[in-house]
Each structure stands twice: as C-alpha cells, then as structure tokens.
N, C-alpha and C positions, 0 to 999 in steps of 0.2 A: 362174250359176256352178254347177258339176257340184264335188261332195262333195270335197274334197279334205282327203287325209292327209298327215301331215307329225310333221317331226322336228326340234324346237326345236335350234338349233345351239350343245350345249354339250358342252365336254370333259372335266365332272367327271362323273365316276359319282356314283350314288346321292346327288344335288341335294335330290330331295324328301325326304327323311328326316333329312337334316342340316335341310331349310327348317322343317320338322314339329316339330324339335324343339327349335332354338335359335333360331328369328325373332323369337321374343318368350318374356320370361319368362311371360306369363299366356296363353295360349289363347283367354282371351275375347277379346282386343284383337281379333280378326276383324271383330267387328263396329263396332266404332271405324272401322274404316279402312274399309270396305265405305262405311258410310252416310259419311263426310266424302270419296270419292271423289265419291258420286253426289253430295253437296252444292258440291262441286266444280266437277264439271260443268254443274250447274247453274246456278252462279255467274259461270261464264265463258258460258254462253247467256246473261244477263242483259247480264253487261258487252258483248257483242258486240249487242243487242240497244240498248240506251243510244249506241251510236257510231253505229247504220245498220247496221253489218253484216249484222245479222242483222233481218229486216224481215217476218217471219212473226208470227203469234200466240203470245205466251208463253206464254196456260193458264192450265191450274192446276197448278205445280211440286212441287204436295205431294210429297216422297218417301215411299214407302210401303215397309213392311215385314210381310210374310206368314210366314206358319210353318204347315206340311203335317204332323202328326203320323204319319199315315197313309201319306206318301212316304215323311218324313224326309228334310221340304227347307226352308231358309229362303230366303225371295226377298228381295233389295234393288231396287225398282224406280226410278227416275228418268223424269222427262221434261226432261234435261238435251243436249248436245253431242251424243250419240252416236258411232257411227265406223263407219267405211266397212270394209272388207275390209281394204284395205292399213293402213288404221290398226290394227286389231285385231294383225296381221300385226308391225306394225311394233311398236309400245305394249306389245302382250300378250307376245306371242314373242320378239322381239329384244331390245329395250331391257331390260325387267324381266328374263327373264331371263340377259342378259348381266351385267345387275346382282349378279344370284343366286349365278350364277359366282364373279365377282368376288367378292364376298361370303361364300362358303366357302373359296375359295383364301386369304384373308387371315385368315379364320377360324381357319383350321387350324392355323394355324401361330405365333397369340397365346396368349398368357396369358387366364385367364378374367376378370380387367377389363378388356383390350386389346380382348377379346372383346366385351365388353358396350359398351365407347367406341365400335367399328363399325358395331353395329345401329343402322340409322338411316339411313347413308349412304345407302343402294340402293334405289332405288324399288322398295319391294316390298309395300307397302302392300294389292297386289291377293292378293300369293299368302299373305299369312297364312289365304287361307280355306282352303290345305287340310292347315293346324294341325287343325282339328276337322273334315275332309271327306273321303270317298273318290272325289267327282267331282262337278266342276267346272262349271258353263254358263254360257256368255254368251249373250243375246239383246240386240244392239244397233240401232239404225236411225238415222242422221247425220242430222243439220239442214241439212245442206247441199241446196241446190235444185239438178239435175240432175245427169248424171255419173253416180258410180256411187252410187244412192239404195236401193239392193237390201238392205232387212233383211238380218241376217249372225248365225248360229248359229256358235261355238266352241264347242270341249269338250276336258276334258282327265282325267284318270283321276288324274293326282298320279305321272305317268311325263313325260319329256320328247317322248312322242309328244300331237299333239293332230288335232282334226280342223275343218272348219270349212266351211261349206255357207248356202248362200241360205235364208231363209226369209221366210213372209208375216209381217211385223209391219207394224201403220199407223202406231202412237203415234210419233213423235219419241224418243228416251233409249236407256236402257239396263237391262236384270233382269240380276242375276247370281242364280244358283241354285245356292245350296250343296247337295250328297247327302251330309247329315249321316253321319258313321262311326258305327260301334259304341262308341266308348270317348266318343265327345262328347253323347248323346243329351239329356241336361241341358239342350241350348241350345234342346231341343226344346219345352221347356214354357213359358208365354205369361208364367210370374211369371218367368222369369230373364231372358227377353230384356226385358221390362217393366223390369226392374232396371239391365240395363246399357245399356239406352236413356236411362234417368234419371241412370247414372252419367258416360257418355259425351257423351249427345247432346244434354244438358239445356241448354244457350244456341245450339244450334248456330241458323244463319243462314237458315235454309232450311226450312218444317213437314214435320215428319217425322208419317206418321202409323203405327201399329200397333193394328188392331183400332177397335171399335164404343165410342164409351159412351152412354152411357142419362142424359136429363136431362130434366126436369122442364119443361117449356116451358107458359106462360100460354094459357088458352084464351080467346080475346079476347073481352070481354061476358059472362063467366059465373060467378060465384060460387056458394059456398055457402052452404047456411042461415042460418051465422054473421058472412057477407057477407064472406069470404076470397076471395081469386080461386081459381078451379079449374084444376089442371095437367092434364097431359097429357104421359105417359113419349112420349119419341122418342128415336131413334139418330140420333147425328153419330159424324163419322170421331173417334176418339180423338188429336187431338196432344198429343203428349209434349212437344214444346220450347217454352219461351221467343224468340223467334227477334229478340227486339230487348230483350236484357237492359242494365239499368239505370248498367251500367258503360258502355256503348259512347253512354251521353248524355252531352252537355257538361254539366260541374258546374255552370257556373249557371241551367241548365235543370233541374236536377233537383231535387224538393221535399223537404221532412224526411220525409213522408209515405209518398214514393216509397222512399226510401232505407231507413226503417222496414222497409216492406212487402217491399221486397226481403232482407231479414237474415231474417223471418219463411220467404221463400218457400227462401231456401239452407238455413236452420235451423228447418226447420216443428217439431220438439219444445223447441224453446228457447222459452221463456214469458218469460224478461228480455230486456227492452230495453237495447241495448248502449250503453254510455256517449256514446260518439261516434263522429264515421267521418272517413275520409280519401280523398279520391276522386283517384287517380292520373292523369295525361293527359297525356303526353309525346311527341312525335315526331322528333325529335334529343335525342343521334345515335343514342338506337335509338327504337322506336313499344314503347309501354307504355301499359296500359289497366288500371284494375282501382279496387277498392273495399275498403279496411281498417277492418274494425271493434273496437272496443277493448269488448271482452267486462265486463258485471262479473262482478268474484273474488267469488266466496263465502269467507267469513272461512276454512275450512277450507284454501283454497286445492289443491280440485280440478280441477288445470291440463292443457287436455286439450289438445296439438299435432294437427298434421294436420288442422286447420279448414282452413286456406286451401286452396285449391283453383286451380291453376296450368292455365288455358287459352293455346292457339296457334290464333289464328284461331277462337275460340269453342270448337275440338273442347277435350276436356278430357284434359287429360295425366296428373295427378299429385295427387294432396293429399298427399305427402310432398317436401315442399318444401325442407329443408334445403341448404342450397348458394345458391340462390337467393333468398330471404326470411334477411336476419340472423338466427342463432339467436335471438336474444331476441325477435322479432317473430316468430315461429313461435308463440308464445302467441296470436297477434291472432286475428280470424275473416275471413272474407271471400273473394275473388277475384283472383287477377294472369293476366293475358291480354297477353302477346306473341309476336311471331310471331318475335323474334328467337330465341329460346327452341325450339330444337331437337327433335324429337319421337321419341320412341321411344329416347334413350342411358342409358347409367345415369347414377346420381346422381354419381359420383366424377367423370365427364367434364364435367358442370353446371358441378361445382366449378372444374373449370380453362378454363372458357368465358372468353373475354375478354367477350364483349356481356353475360353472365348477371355478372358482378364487377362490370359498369358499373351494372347492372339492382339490384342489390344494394347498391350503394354509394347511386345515386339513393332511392331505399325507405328507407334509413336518414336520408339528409338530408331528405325528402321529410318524414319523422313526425315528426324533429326540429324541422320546422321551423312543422309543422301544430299540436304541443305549446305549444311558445311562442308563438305567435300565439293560442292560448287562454289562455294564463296573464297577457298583456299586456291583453287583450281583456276579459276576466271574473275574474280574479283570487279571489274570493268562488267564484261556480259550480267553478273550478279546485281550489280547496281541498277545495271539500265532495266531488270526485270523487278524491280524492288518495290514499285508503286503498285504493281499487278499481285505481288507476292505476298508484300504484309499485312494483308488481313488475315491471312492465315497463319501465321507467323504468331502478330500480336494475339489473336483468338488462342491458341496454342501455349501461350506464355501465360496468356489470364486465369486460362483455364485446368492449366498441368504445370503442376513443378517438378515435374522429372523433363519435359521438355521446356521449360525457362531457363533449366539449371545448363542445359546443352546451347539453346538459340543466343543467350546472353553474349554467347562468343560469334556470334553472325548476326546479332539482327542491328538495324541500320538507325540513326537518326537522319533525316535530312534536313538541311536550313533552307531559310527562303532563297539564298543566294545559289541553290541545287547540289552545294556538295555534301556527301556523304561524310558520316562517320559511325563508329563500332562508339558503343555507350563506353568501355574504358577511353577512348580517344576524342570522344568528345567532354567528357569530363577534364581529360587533362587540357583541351582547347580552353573552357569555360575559365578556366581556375588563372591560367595565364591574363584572362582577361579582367576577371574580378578579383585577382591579386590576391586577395585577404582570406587564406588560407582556414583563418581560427573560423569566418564565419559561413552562415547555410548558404550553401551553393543555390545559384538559383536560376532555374531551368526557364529563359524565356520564349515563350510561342505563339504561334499564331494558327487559328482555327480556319479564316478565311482570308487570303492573301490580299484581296480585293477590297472587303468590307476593311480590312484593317491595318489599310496601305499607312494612310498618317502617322498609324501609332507603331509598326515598322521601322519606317523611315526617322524615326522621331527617337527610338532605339538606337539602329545603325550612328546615327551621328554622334551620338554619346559613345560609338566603339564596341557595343554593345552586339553578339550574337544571338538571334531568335530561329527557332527551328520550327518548321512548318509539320503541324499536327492538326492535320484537315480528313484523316480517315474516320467511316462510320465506327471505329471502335474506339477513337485516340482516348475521349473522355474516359473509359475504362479502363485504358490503357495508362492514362498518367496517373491513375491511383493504384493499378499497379507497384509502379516504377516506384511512385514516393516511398511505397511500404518497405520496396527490396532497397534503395536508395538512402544510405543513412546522411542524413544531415543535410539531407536536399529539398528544396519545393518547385513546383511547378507554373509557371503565374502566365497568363497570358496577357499579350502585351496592352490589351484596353482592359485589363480588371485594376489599373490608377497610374499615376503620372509613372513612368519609368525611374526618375530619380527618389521615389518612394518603393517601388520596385527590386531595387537594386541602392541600397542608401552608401551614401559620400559618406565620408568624415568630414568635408569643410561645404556646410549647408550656403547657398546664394541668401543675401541681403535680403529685404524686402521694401520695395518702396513704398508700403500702405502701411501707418498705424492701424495699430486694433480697433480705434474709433473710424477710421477711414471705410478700413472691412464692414464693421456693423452697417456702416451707412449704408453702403454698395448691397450688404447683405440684403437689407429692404427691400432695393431696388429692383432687384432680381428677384424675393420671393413673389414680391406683387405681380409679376409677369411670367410665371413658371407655376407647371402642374407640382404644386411642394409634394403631394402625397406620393409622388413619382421619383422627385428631384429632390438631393437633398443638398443647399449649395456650400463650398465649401472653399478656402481661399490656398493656395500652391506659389511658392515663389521660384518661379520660373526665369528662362531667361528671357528677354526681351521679345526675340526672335519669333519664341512659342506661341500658339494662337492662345485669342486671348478666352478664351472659353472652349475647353475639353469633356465629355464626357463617357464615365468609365462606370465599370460595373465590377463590387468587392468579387473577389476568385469564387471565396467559399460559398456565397450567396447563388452566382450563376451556376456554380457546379450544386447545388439542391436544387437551383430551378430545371436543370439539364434533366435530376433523376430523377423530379417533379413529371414532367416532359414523356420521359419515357417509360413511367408508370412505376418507377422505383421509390417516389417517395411517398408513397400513401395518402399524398394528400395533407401531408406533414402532418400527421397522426390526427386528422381529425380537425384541423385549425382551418380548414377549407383552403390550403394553399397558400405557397407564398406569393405577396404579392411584386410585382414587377418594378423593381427599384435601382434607381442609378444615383451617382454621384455629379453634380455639376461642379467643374472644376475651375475655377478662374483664377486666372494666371494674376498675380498681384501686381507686378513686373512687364506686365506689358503695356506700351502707351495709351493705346485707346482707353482699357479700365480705370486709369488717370482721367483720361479727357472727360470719362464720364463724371468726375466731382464736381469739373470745374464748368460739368453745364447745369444753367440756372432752370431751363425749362422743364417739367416733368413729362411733357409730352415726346419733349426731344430724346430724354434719359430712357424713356417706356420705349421709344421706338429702335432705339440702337440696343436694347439689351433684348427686346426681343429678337433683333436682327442675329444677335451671334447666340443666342441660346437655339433659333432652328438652325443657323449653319451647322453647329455641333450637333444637331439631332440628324441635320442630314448626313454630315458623315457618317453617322451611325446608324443612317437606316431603320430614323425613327420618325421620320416624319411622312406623312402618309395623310391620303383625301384632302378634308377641309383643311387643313392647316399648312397642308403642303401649298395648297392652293394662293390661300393666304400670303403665304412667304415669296410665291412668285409674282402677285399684284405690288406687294412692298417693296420688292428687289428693284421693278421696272417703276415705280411712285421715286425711290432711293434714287436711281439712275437720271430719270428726267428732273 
C-alpha cells in the first residue's frame, strides 16, 4: 500500500481543541485508557484463542510501557488483536471520531453538569492522547492469518487530516506513540508515569511492564563466611500490576492471611490490622466484585473518606466514591469493581444511575447483613470491637432506614459500668428500674465520663443506670433514637439534679421557707455572673453538695448544633448565649449555716467558695478566676 493522505470526515471545526480540553477533567487519564485499550486487546486475543479462533502462539502478552526523554515520546506497546488498514480506517477515523463529533455538538449546547453526564458516551478512549500530545502514531499488525497481514503505520498531528502507509513490523499488536507537547513534559519523567501506572493500572488483568528492576537472586551453592547464602543483583522486567487481585477469588477460597496481606498491599503505610472484612460476589442483576474493610478508629476519630477505591473491569476509575458506596460506608477501606459502573462521567450522573442505586442499595444490605451474622456468631468478640465499629454503625442508622431497620437488632448501647446491651434489652433493663411503666422512659447518659464523674456517681446511688454516649456522632445519634423511640427522652446526666431527671412520687421536705430562699437568693446573685447563672433552690438530701451546676438538655443540644454550624446562628439572633442553672441544695447544712451568719463579708466569702467549686467540677473555671479560687482556698485553709 503506497502512503496515503486523508481527511477524517467531520463537520465541526476545530474538534481537537474542544477534545484537548474537555475529554477529561485530569489530562493524565491518557494513560488510563491507552494501557486498558491494549489490555483490551489483549484480552479478546485470549478469548478468541480459548474458543479456536485464534490458533497461533500466545507469547508473552506482557504490555509494555517506554518513555524517550530525548524524543519526548511514550510508547504503549501490546502483543494483542492488532488491525488491518481498513480497521484502523474504520476504528480510528470513522467510528471514534464520528463519536467526537457527536460529542462536541451535544457539548455545545449543555450546561456544565450536562456536560460532564456526556463524557463517557463516545469512544474516545484513543483520542485523550492528544490532551498531552502534539502528534500521534500508530504501529499495528492483525493476527489474522492471510489477507491483508501488511504492518499499517497511522499518524495524526491533532488536525482532522491523518496519514497512513505500510510498514515492516513482525510482532503481532499494536505501539501507539505519543510526541509528547510542550505544556505536558511532566509525563516525561519515569516517577510520574511509575505513579499513574500504580494509580490506574494496579489490578489490571494483563502484566504491564515499565522499565528494569534490580533484585537480589541466590547464588546456588554458595555462602558466606557467616554461612548466609550469597546474592547476586540481576535485572527482570519491572511489573507494576497485580493481574489476579484478591477480590476477583471466590470467598471461600480466600484465607484470613490472604485477605490480611492484601489491605497491607492497598494500604502499605497502614500498620493496624482492620477489624474485619466483607467480600462482595454478585452476578444478578448487576456483576459486583469487591472487598470492605472496617478500619479501626483511633479514639481521636481521624476519619479519613476516599479509601475505597471504585474499579470497572480492574482499570481503576475513582476513590471518590460518594453516590455509589452509602455515605456512611465511605468511612470503610477497601475495593468495589463492576463493570456496570460507567467510566469516565461525573459523580452527579453516578448518582442518578439506576444499576449504580441497585449497586448501593446491595452494599448497604450486603454490611447489614455481614454485621449480624457476626454479632449472632461471636457476640463476646462483637462487643470488644464495638467502640471501633459504631461509628459506622450509628452513621448508617442516621443516615439509611433500610439499614436502621436491620442494625436495630445488633447495634449496642454501653453503660458507664462497660456492659453491653441490644436497645430492646436495655429497654427492658431501664423500665425494671424506673418501674412506672405508664410514664416516658428516660434514657440517662453521659457525654464525658470524667468531666461528669459527680453527677454519675450522684445517679448510680439513687439505683439509677446511665449509658456512656461519648462518640463524635452520639448527639445526632440520640435525636435519632428519640424519633424511632416512642415515649422515650434522652437527658444527660448534668442537664439538672437527677431527682428532676427521673421524678419520685414522694418529693424530700425542705429545710428552707420560701423567705429563707429569697434571702439566700440575694446572697448568691450578688456574687455570681446572673447573666450566666441562673440560681435556683432543689431539696436534696443532706449528703448532696451544697451547690450543683447543670445545664437544660434542650438548651445545650442548640448550643451543640450552634457548635457545629447547624443552628444558623439561631436564625439571626446572633446566638445563644452560654447559660447554666445554679443549683443549691436546700437541705444541705452549710446552706443553713449560711443564714445564721451575721457578717456579709463572711456570707460573700463562703458562697463564693462553693459557687467556683461547682464551676470547677464543671470545667468552668478558667485564668483569673481560677486563680482567684486557689489564693482563697490556701487564705480558707491558713
């Protein structure tokens, strides 16, 4: 065949510079598509090789990947399909880009998410290479036996002219040659393509090789002094991929060992061992392949997203997964590989996939269901993983009610004392306690075991059980629970005295007339921040300290959502302000002793004194004042 020039048959102008600059948001994806083209190929000379078709010598299929610093060219080479002239002709020139066409003309005339839901459609796979290229080659030769078996050179400039001529090649496949541009030279150096070979091409199906490495190989019969055996550097091809990852085994083929080793090999700087795993395997009605790992939290709870890692046929698409993966298992780690799973759209188009909502839904029943089968199974082991696990758990309940409707029967409450219970068995615990069946059950806890040791312990004695709700979600979590919870509340154990908390039928006496109170009231607003403190009289028992303070439920859970940017600023009112209850015990001696002293200096000094120990329990006294309180304590003392 004698040289021939030609003129791709399309009607838009200036094709390559709209392809150059919206075919893909990142520019590297070139190489994505490059190498899963020739793995491609490859993959269909196998299968045609498996039926008879194809009845020559396979090889060696490695794909190979070169980089010319000195041309300023990357080669993708293949010893896959190949193609004949008219394929090239037909493949290269027609199809793709009549795709291309297409492609712009629908372009043109969307919105820029309309925009990004299109990318994808068009076979275009071939032409992101000349995103980073000012000219193009192809070196093909078909597998086909006789006919037209003539090696076939193309070439294109990144113009709709190309040209295309005979040449001597022997191998079987295909080289495509990028002539790297001036603005892309970056892809030129051997650490980036090393990188997005690890990024892209790390399970793909097929060994890819890039470059030499160097490794220590045994010298057979020969040690050293110390009776070590003695190596010997040699060079083998460097493969980069996995080509039969861990996920594409049947789950009962696969060992804990295996499963280990592979979290190791996705997360080589991870040194903890993930809790446990869940190994996906579905073929109706979509094919779904993959492996979830349940990370452990660090108490701090730094939760890192974009772990999982979203393959289509091994190539690797995404590690932002949202749309696809339930939000609350975007925490997990691990792998999802299906090919229903679209390549190259945006995430807003994911979201409205019908197969990717199936893919989504499956995932969430799939962990629900992998959950309880360990909580039924081991129940003991399920506990002791239950501080590492419920954040995803509780996220999952918050967030899905088709997995609430399933965890309700596995997820855990713990108390401050550390035992467990399933919310029907702590319900039934609760109700034993607070007897009075007709009225709202009421759920007491603690946020901070430490800061809220007092009013704990100030519970417990009264017979009283409090559950420890100290995770970064519990606040969302107990408004939850209230909604699904009928005729229940949540109170935490400093939002007011416990016996207000939890109300008697037969209330304690009080040793203070209402004249008594007013008095005392005085005494204390004069020495207390009132805009802060609002004071208030409790007849407690004796025992109880004589000055408590507590902060209303509903009040701190606005400041909480205040806090975290949920409350807008309480529509405009500039915010709530920071308010507590001072609580004084009626019933206790010293708040007596205080009437019956005549001095006001002495009165101002002792009500100061237990208004900051009550702030100190609560971790509210701070700087000057803190200051203050320990000059008075050692004035008190001497």
């Amino acid at each position: 065949m004698t040289t021939q020039t030609g003129q791709i048959d399309i009607k838009t102008e200036n094709i390559f510079p709209i392809i150059k600059k919206f075919l893909y948001s990142d520019h590297e994806i070139f190489l994505r598509e490059l190498v899963s083209n020739a793995v491609d190929a490859t993959q269909k000379l196998k299968t045609l090789a498996s039926t008879g078709a194809f009845k020559g010598e396979l090889g060696d299929l490695t794909i190979q990947i070169e980089v010319d610093k000195k041309k300023k060219t990357i080669t993708v080479r293949d010893r896959g399909l190949g193609m004949t002239a008219d394929e090239v002709k037909k493949y290269i020139n027609q199809i793709a880009f009549s795709s291309a066409e297409e492609f712009v003309k629908k372009f043109k005339t969307k919105t820029e998410a309309e925009q990004n839901a299109i990318i994808g459609h068009f076979g275009l796979g071939f032409y992101s290479s000349f995103m980073v290229s000012e000219k193009v080659e192809i070196n093909t030769k078909t597998y086909k036996k006789g006919g037209a078996t003539k090696a076939v050179h193309w070439e294109c400039d990144g113009s709709p002219e190309y040209t295309i001529d005979d040449i001597d090649k022997t191998e079987r496949g295909t080289e495509v040659i990028l002539h790297i541009d001036d603005e892309n030279e970056e892809f030129l150096e051997d650490h980036k393509i090393t990188e997005l070979l690890k990024k892209y091409c790390k399970f793909l199906p097929v060994p890819i090789q890039f470059g030499m490495e160097t490794i220590h190989e045994p010298i057979e019969g020969e040690k050293d002094k110390d009776g070590n055996q003695k190596t010997k550097e040699v060079q083998r091809p460097d493969i980069i991929n996995n080509t039969h990852p861990l996920w594409k085994k049947k789950p009962s083929e696969a060992t804990d060992e295996e499963y280990s080793n592979f979290y190791r090999e996705l997360y080589p700087m991870t040194f903890e061992e993930p809790l446990f795993h869940i190994h996906l395997n579905v073929d109706y009605p979509f094919n779904l392949t993959g492996i979830l790992y349940f990370p452990k939290v660090k108490r701090d709870y730094e939760l890192q997203k974009n772990k999982i890692q979203l393959y289509s046929n091994q190539v690797f698409v995404t590690d932002s997964v949202e749309g696809i993966v339930p939000e609350f298992l975007t925490l997990l780690h691990g792998v999802i590989d299906s090919p229903d799973i679209p390549l190259n759209v945006s995430r807003s188009y994911l979201q409205s996939d019908a197969s990717v909502k199936k893919i989504s839904g499956y995932i969430t029943r799939k962990v629900a269901d992998k959950l309880a089968e360990l909580f039924k199974k081991d129940r003991e082991n399920f506990e002791k993983k239950w501080d590492d696990i419920k954040i995803f758990i509780e996220y999952g309940m918050i967030s899905e009610e088709k997995f609430y409707e399933k965890a309700e029967k596995f997820a855990l409450f713990k108390n401050v004392d550390g035992k467990y219970f399933t919310f029907e068995e702590y319900k039934k615990h609760i109700e034993k306690i607070q007897k009075d069946k007709d009225k709202k059950l009421i759920y007491l806890y603690a946020s901070n075991e430490e800061e809220q040791f007092s009013y704990i312990e100030s519970a417990k004695e009264r017979g009283y059980d409090v559950l420890l709700l100290d995770g970064v979600l519990d606040n969302h979590f107990i408004n939850t629970l209230e909604q699904k919870f009928a005729d229940s509340h949540f109170a935490r154990v400093d939002s007011d005295i416990v016996d207000n908390l939890i109300k008697k039928e037969d209330e304690m006496p009080s040793k203070l007339d209402d004249k008594q109170k007013d008095l005392l009231k005085e005494v204390f607003e004069r020495n207390i921040d009132k805009e802060k403190f609002h004071v208030k009289f409790e007849n407690l028992s004796e025992s109880d300290m004589p000055v408590t303070i507590t902060q209303n439920e509903f009040m701190r859970r606005m400041k909480d959502m205040e806090a975290m940017g949920g409350g807008g600023g309480m529509m405009g009112f500039g915010g709530l302000p920071e308010t507590f209850d001072l609580v004084v015990n009626a019933n206790n001696p010293l708040v007596s002793k205080l009437l019956d002293e005549t001095e006001a200096e002495k009165q101002d000094q002792t009500v100061k004194q237990v208004y900051d120990l009550a702030r100190l329990a609560k971790n509210l006294l701070k700087g000057k004042e803190l200051n203050d309180f320990v000059k008075r304590s050692v004035s008190i003392i001497e």
